[in-house]
N, CA, C and O atoms as a GROMACS GRO file, in nm:
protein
  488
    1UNK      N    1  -1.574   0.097   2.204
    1UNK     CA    2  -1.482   0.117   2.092
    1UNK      C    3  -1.475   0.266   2.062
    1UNK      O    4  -1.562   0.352   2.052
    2UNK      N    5  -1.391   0.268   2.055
    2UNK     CA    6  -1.358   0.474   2.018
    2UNK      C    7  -1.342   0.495   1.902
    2UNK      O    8  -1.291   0.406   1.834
    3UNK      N    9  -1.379   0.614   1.843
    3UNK     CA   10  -1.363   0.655   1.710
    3UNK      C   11  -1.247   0.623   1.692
    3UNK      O   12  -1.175   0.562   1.771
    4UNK      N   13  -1.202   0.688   1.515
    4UNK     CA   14  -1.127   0.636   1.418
    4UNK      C   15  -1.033   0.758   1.433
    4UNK      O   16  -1.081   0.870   1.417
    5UNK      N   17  -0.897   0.744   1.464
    5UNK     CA   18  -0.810   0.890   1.500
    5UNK      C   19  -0.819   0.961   1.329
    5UNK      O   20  -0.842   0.901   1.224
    6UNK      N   21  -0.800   1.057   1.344
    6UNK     CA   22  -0.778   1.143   1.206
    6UNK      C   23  -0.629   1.061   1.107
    6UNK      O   24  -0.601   1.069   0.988
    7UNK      N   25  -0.588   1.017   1.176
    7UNK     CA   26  -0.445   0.973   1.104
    7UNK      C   27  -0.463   0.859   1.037
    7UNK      O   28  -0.409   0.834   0.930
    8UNK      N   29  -0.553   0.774   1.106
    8UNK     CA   30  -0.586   0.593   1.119
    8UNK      C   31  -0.683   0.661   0.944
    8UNK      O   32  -0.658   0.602   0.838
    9UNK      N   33  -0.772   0.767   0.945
    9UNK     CA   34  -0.863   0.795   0.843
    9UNK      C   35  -0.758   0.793   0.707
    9UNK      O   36  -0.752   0.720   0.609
   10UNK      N   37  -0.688   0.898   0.748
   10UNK     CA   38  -0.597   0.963   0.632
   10UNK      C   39  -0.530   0.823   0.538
   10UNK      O   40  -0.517   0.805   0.417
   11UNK      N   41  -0.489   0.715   0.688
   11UNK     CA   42  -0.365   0.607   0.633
   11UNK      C   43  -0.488   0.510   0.542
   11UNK      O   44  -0.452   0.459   0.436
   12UNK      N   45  -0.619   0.491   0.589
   12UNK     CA   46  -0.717   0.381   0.498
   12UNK      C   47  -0.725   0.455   0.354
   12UNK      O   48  -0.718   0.388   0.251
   13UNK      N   49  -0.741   0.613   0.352
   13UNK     CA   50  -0.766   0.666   0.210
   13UNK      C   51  -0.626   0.711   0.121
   13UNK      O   52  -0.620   0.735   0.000
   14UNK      N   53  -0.548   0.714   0.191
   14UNK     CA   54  -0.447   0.735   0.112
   14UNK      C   55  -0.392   0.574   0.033
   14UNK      O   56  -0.366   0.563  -0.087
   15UNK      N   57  -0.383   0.461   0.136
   15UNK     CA   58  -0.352   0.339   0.113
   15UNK      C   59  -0.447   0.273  -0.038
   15UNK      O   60  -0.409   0.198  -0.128
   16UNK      N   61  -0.574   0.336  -0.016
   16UNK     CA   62  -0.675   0.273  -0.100
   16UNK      C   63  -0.691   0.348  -0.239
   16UNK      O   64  -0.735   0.300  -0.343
   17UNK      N   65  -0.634   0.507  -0.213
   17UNK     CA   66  -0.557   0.568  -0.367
   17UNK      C   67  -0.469   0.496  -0.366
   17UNK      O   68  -0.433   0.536  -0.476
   18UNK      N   69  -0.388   0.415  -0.341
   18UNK     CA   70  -0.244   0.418  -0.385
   18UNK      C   71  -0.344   0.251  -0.450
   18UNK      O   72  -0.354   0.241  -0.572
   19UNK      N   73  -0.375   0.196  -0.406
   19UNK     CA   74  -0.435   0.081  -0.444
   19UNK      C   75  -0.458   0.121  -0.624
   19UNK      O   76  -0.401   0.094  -0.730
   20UNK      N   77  -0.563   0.189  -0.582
   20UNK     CA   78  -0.648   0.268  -0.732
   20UNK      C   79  -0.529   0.351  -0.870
   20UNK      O   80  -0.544   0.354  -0.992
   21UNK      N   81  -0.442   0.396  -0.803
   21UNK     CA   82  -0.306   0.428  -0.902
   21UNK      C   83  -0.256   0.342  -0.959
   21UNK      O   84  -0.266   0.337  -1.082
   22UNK      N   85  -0.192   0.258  -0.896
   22UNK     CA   86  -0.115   0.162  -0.908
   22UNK      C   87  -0.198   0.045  -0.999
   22UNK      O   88  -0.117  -0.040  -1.036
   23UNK      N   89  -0.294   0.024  -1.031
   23UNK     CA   90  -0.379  -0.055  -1.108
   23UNK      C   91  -0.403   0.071  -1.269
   23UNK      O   92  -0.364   0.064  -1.385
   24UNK      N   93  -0.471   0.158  -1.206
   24UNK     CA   94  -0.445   0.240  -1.339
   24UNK      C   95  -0.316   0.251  -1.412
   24UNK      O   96  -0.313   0.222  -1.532
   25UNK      N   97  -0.180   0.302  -1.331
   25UNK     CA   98  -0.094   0.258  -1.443
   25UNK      C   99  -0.053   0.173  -1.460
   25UNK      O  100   0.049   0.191  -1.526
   26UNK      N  101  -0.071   0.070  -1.438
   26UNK     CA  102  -0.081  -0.059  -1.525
   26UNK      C  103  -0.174  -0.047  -1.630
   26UNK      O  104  -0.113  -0.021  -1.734
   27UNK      N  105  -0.287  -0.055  -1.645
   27UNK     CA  106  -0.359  -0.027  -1.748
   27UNK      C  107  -0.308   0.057  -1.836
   27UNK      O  108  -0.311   0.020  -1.954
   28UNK      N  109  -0.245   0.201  -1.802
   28UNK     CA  110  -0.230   0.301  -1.906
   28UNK      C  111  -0.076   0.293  -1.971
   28UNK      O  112  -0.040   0.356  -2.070
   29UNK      N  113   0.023   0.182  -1.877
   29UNK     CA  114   0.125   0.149  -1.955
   29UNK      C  115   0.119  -0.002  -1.986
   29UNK      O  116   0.217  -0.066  -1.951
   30UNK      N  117   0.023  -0.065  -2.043
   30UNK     CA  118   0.062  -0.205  -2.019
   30UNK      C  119   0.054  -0.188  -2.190
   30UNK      O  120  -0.033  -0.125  -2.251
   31UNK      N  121   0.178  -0.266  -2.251
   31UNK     CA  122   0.212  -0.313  -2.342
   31UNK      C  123   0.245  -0.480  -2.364
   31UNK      O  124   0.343  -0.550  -2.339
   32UNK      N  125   0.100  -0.506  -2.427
   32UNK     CA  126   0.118  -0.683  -2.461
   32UNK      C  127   0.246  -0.760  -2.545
   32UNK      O  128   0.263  -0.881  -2.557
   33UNK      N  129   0.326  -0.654  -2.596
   33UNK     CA  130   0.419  -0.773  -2.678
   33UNK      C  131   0.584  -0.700  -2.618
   33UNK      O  132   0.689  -0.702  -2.681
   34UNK      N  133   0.564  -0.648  -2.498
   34UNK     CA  134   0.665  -0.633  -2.408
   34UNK      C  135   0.720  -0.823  -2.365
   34UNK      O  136   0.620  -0.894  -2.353
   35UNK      N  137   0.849  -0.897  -2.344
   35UNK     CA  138   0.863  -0.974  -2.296
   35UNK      C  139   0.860  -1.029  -2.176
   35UNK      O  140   0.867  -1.150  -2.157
   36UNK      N  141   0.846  -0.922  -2.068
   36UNK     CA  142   0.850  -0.901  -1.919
   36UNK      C  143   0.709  -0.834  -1.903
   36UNK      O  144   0.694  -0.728  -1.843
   37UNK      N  145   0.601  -0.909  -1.966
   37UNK     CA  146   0.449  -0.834  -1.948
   37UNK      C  147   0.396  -0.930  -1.830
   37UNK      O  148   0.286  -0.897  -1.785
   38UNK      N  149   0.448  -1.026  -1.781
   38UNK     CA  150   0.378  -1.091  -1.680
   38UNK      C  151   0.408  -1.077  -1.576
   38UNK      O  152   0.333  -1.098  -1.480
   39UNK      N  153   0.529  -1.037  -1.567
   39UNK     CA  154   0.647  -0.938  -1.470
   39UNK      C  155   0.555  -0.821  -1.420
   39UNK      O  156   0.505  -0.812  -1.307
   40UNK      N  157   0.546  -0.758  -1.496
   40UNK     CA  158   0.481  -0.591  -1.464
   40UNK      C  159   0.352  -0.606  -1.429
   40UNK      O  160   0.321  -0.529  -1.339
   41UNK      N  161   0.249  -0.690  -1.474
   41UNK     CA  162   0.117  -0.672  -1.420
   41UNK      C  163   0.116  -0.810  -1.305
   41UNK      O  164   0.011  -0.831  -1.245
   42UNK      N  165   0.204  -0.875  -1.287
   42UNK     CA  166   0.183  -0.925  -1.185
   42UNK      C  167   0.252  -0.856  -1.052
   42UNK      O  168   0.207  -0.894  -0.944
   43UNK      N  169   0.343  -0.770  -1.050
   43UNK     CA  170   0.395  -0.658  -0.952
   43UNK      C  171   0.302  -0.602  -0.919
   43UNK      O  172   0.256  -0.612  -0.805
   44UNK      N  173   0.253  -0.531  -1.010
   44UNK     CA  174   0.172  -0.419  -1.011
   44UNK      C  175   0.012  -0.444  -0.945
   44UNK      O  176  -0.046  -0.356  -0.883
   45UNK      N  177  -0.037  -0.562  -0.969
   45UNK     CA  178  -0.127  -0.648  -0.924
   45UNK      C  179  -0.089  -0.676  -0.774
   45UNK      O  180  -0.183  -0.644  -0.701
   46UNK      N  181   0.043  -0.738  -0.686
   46UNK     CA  182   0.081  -0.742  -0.570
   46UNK      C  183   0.098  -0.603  -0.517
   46UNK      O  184   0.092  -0.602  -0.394
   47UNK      N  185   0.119  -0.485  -0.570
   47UNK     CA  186   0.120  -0.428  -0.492
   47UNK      C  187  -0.014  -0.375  -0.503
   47UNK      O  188  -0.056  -0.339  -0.393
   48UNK      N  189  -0.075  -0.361  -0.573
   48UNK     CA  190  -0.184  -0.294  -0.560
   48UNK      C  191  -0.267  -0.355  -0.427
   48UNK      O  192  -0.343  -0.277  -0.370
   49UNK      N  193  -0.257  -0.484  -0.380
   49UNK     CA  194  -0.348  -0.627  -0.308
   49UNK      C  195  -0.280  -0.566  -0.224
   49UNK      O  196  -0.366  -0.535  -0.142
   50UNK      N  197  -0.151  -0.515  -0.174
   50UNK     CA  198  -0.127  -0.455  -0.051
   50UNK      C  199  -0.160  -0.343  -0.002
   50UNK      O  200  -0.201  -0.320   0.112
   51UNK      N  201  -0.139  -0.249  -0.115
   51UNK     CA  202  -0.222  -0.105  -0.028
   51UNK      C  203  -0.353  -0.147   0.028
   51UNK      O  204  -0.390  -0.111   0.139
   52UNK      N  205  -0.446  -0.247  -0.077
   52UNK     CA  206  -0.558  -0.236  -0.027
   52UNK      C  207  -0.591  -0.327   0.116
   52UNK      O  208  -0.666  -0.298   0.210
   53UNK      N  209  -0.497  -0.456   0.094
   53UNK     CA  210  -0.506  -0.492   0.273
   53UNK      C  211  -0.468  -0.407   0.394
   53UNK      O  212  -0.501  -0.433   0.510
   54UNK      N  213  -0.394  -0.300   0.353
   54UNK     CA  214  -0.367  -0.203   0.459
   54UNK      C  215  -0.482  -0.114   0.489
   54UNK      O  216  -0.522  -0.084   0.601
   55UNK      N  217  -0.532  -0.073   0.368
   55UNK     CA  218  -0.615   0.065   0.362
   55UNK      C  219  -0.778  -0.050   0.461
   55UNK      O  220  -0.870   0.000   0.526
   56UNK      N  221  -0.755  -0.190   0.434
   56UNK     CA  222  -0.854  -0.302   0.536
   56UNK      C  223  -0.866  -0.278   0.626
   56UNK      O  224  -0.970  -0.272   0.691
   57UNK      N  225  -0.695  -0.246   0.672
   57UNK     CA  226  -0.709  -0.302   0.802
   57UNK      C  227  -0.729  -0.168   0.920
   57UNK      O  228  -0.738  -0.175   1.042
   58UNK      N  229  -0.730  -0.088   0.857
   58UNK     CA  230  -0.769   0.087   0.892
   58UNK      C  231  -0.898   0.083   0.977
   58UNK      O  232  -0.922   0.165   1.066
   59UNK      N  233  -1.015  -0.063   0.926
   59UNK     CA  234  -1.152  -0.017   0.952
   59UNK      C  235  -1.143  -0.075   1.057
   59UNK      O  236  -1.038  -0.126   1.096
   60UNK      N  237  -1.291  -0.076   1.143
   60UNK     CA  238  -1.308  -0.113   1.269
   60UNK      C  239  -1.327  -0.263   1.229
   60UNK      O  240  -1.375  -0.295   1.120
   61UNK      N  241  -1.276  -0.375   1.347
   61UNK     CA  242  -1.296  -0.485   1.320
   61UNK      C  243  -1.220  -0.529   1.206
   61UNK      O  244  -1.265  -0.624   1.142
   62UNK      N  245  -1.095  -0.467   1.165
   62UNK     CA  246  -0.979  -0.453   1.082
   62UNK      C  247  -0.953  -0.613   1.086
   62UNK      O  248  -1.013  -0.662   1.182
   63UNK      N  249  -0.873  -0.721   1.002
   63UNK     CA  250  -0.828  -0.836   0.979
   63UNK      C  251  -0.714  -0.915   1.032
   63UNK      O  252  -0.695  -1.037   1.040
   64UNK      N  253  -0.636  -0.802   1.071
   64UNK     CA  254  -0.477  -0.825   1.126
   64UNK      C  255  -0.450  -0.726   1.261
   64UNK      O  256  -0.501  -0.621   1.300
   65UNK      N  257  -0.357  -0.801   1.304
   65UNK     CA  258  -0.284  -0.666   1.409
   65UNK      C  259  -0.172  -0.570   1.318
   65UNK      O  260  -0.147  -0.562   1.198
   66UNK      N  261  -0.110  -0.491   1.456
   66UNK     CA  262  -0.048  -0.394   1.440
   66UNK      C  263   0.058  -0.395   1.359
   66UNK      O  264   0.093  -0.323   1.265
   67UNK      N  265   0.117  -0.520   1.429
   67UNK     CA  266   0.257  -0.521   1.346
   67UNK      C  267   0.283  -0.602   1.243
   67UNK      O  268   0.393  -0.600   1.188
   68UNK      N  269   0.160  -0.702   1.195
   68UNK     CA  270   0.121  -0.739   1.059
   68UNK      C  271   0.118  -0.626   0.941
   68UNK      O  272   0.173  -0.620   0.832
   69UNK      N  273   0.044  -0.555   1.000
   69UNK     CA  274  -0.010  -0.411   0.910
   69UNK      C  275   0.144  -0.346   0.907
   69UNK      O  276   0.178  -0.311   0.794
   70UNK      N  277   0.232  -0.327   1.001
   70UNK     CA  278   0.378  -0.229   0.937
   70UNK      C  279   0.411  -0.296   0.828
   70UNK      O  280   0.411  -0.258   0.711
   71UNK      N  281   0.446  -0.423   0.885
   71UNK     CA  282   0.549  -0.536   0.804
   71UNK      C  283   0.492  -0.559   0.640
   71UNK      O  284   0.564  -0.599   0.550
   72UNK      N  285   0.365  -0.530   0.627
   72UNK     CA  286   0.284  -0.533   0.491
   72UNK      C  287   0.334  -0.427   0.454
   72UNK      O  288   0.397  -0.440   0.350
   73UNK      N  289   0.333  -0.280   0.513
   73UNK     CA  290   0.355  -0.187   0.463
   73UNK      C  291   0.483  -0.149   0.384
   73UNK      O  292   0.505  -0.081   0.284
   74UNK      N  293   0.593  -0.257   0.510
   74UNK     CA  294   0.706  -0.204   0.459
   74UNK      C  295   0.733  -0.324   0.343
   74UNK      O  296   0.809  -0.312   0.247
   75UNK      N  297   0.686  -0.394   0.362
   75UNK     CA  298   0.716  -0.510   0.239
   75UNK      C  299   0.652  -0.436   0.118
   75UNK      O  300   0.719  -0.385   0.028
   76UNK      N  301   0.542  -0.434   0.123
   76UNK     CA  302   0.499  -0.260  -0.032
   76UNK      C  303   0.610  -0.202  -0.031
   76UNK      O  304   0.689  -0.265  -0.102
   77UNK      N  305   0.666  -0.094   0.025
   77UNK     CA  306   0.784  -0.039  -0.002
   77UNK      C  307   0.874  -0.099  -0.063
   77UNK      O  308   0.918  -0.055  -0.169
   78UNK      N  309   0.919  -0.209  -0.008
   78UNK     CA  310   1.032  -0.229  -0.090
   78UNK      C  311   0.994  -0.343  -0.229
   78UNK      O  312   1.064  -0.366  -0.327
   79UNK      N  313   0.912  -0.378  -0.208
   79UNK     CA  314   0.853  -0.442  -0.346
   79UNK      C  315   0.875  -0.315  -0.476
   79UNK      O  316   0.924  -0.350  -0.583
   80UNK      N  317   0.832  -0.162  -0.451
   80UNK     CA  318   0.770  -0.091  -0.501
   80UNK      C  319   0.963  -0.002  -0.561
   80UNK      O  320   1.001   0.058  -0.662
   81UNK      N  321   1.019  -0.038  -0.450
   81UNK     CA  322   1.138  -0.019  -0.470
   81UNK      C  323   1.217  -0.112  -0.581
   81UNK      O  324   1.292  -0.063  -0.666
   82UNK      N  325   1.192  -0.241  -0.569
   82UNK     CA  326   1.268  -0.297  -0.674
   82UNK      C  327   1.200  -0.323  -0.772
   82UNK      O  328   1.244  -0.396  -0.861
   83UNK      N  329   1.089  -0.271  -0.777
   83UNK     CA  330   1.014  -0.250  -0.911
   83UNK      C  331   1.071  -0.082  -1.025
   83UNK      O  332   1.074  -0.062  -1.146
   84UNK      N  333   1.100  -0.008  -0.916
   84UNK     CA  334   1.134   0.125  -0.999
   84UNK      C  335   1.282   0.072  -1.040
   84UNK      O  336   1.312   0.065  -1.159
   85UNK      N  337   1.363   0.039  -0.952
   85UNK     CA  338   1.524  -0.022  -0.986
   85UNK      C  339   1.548  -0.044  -1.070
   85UNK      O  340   1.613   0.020  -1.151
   86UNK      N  341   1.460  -0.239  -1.084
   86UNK     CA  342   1.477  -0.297  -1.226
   86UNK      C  343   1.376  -0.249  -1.304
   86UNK      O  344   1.362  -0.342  -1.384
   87UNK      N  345   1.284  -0.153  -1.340
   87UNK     CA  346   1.234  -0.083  -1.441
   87UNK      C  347   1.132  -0.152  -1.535
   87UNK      O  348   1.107  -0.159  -1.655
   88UNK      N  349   1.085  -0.201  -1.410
   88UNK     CA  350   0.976  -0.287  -1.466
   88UNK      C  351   0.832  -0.190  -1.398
   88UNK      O  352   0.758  -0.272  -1.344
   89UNK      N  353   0.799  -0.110  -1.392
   89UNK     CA  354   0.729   0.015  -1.350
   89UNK      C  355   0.766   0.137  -1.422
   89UNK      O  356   0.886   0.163  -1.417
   90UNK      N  357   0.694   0.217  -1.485
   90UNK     CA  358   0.688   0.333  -1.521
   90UNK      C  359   0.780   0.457  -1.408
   90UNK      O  360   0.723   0.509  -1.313
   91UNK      N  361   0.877   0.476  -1.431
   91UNK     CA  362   0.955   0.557  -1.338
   91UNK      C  363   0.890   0.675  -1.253
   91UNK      O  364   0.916   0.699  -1.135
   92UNK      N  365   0.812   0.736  -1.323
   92UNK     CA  366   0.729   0.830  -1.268
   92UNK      C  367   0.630   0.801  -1.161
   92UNK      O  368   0.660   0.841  -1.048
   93UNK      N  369   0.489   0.722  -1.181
   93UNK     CA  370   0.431   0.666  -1.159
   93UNK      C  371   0.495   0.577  -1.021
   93UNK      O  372   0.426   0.587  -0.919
   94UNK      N  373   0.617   0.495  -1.014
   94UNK     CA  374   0.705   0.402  -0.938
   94UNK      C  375   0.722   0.550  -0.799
   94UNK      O  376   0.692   0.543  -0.680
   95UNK      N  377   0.773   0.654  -0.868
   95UNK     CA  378   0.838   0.739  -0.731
   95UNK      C  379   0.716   0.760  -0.678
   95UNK      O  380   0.698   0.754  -0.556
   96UNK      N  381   0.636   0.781  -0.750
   96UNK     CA  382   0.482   0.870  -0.677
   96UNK      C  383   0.404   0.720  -0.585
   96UNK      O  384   0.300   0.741  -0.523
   97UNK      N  385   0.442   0.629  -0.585
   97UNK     CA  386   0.387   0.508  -0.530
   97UNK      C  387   0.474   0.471  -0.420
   97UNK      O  388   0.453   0.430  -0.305
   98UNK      N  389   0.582   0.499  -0.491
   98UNK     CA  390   0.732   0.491  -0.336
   98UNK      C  391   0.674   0.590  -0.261
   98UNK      O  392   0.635   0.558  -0.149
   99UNK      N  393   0.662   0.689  -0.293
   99UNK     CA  394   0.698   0.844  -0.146
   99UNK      C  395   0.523   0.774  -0.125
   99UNK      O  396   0.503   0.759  -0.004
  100UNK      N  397   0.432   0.742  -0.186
  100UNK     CA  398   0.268   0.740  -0.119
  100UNK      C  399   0.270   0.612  -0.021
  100UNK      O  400   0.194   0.619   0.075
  101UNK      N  401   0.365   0.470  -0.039
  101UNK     CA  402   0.366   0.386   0.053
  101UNK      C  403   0.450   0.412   0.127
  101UNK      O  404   0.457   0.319   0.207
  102UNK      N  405   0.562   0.528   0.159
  102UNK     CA  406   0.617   0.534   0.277
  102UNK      C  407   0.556   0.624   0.320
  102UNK      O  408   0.604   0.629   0.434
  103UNK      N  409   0.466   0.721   0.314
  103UNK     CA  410   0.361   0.780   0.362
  103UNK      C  411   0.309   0.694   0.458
  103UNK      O  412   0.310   0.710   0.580
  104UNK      N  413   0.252   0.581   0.380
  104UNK     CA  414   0.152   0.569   0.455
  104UNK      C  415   0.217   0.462   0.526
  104UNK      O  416   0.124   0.423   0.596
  105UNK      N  417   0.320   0.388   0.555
  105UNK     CA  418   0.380   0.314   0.606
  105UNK      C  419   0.451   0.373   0.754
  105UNK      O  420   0.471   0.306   0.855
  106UNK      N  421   0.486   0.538   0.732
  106UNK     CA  422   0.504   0.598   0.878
  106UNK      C  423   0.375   0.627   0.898
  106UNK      O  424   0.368   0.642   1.020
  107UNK      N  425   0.276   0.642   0.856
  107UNK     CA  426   0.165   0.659   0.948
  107UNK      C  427   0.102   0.526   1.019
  107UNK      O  428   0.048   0.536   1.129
  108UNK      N  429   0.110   0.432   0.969
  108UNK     CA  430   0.105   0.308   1.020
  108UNK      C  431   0.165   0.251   1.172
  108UNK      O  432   0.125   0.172   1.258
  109UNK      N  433   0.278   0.333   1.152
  109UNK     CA  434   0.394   0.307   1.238
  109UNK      C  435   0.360   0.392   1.344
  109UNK      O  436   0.414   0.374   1.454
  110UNK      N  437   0.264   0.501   1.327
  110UNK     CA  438   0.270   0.560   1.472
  110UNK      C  439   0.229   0.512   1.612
  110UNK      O  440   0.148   0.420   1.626
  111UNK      N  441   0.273   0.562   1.695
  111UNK     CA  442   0.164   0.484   1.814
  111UNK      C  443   0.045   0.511   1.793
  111UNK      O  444  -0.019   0.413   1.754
  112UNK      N  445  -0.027   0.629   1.805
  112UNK     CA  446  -0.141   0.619   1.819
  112UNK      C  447  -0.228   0.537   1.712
  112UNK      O  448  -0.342   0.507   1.747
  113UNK      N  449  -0.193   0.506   1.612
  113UNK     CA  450  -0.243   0.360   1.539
  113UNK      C  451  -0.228   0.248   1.580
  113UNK      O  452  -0.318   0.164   1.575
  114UNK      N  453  -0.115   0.228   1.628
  114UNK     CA  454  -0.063   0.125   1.698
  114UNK      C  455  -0.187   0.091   1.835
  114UNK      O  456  -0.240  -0.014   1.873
  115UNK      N  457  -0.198   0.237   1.880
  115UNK     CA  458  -0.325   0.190   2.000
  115UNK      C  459  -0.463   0.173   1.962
  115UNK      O  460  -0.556   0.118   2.021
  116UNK      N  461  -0.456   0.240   1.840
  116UNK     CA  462  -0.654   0.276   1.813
  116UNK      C  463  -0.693   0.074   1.760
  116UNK      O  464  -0.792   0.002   1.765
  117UNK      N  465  -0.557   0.061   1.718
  117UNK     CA  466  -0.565  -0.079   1.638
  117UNK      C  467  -0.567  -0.183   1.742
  117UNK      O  468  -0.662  -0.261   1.736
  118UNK      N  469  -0.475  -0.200   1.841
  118UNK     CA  470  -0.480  -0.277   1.990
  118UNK      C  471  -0.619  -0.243   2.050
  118UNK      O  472  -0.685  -0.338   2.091
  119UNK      N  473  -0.651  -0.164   2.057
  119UNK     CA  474  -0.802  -0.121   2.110
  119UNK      C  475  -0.939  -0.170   2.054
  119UNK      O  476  -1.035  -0.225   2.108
  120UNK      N  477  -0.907  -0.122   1.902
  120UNK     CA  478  -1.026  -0.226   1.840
  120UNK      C  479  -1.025  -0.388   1.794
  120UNK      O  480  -1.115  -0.455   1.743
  121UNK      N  481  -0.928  -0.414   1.821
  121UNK     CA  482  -0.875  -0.571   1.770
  121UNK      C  483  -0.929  -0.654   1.937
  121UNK      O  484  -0.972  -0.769   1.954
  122UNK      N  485  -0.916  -0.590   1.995
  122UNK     CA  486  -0.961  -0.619   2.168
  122UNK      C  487  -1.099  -0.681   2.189
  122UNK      O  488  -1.140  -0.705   2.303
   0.00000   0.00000   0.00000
């Protein structure tokens, strides 16, 4: 089994901040007598469960293959997308979670993840 490429590192810690954000602002905007409060922390709760199955599947002996891991990624994205839209996310907070899961969603996508991941899944 071969080490962990520098990129495969970057995509588990960036994925697993975005995990850790995305739960904090929820906490730091959650308002209980909002009508759409089960709306927002249950988004916010799904996406958070995705960065962190991604930032999973980074390690050796990872849970999923390759193209499980994009398709999660890009499904975060656009979850994260129609969360800033309909404005059920803090707008700020929403862009900085958009541009951090398509971050890490082209790094996902590269080959050489694509191989380090075929290699250790082997």
């Amino acid at each position: 089994m071969s080490e962990r490429p520098g990129k495969v590192i970057i995509t588990s810690a960036l994925a697993i901040i975005g995990g850790i954000l995305t739960i904090a602002s929820m906490a730091m905007y959650f308002n209980p007598s909002d009508e759409k409060v089960l709306t927002e922390v249950g988004l916010a709760l799904l996406i958070a469960v995705l960065f962190f199955a991604v930032g999973g599947t980074m390690y050796r002996n990872g849970q999923s293959s390759w193209k499980s891991t994009v398709f999660l990624c890009f499904v975060n994205v656009a979850i994260i997308a129609c969360d800033v839209l309909y404005k059920t996310m803090n707008q700020n907070f929403g862009v900085v979670l958009f541009l951090l899961a398509l971050f890490v969603a082209l790094l996902t996508a590269c080959p050489s993840t694509a191989k380090w991941i075929a290699a250790d899944r082997a």
